[in-house]
C-alpha positions in Angstrom: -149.5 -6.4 -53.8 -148.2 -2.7 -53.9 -145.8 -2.2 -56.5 -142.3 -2.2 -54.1 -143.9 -5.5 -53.1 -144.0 -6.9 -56.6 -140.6 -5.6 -57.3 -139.4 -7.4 -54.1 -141.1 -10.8 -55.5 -140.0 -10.6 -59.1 -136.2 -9.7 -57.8 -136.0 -13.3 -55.3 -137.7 -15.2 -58.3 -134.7 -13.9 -60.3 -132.1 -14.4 -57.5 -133.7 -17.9 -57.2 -133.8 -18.5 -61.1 -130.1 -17.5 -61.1 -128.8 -19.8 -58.7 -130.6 -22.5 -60.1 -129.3 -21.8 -63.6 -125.7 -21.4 -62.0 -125.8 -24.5 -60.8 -126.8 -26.0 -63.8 -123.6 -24.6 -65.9 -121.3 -25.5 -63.0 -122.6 -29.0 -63.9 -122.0 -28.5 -68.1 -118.8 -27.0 -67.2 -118.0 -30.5 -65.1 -119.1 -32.5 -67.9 -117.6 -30.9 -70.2 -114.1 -31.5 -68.6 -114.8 -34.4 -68.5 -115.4 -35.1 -72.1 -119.1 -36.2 -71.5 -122.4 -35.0 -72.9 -124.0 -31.4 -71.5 -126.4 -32.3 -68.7 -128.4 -28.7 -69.7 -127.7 -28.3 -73.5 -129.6 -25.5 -73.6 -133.8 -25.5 -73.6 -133.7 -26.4 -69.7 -132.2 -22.8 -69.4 -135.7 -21.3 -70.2 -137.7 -24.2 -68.5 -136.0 -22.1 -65.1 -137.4 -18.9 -66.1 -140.4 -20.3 -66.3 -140.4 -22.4 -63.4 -139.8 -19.1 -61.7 -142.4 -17.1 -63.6 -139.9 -14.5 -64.5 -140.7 -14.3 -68.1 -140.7 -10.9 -69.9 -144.5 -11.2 -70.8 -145.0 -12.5 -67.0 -143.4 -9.6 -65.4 -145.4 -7.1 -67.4 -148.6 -9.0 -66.9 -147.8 -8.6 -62.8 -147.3 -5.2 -63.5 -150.6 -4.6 -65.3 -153.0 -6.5 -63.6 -151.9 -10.3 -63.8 
């Protein structure tokens, strides 16, 4: 991949990553006004990034040879 082709892929993993995660605090938000328990308290947040391999150390390593 040429470099404008890895920027191309990192920026849709992020777009994806960010709906995803937008999603998921629509859903905390519903629960919470609802008086019930966070569905994402928090760690599932950075399961996303990963899922989407958009990690600071994955990034770099696309960047140098990963």
């Amino acid at each position: 991949m040429t470099d404008e082709q890895k920027a191309a892929y990192i920026h849709a993993q992020a777009v994806c990553t960010q709906l995803e995660m937008e999603g998921m605090l629509a859903t905390n938000r519903m629960r919470e006004m609802l008086g019930q328990a966070l569905a994402y308290p928090g760690e599932e947040f950075m399961a996303v990034m990963e899922k989407y391999v958009i990690c600071h150390n994955d990034v770099i390593g696309l960047f140098h040879g990963g």
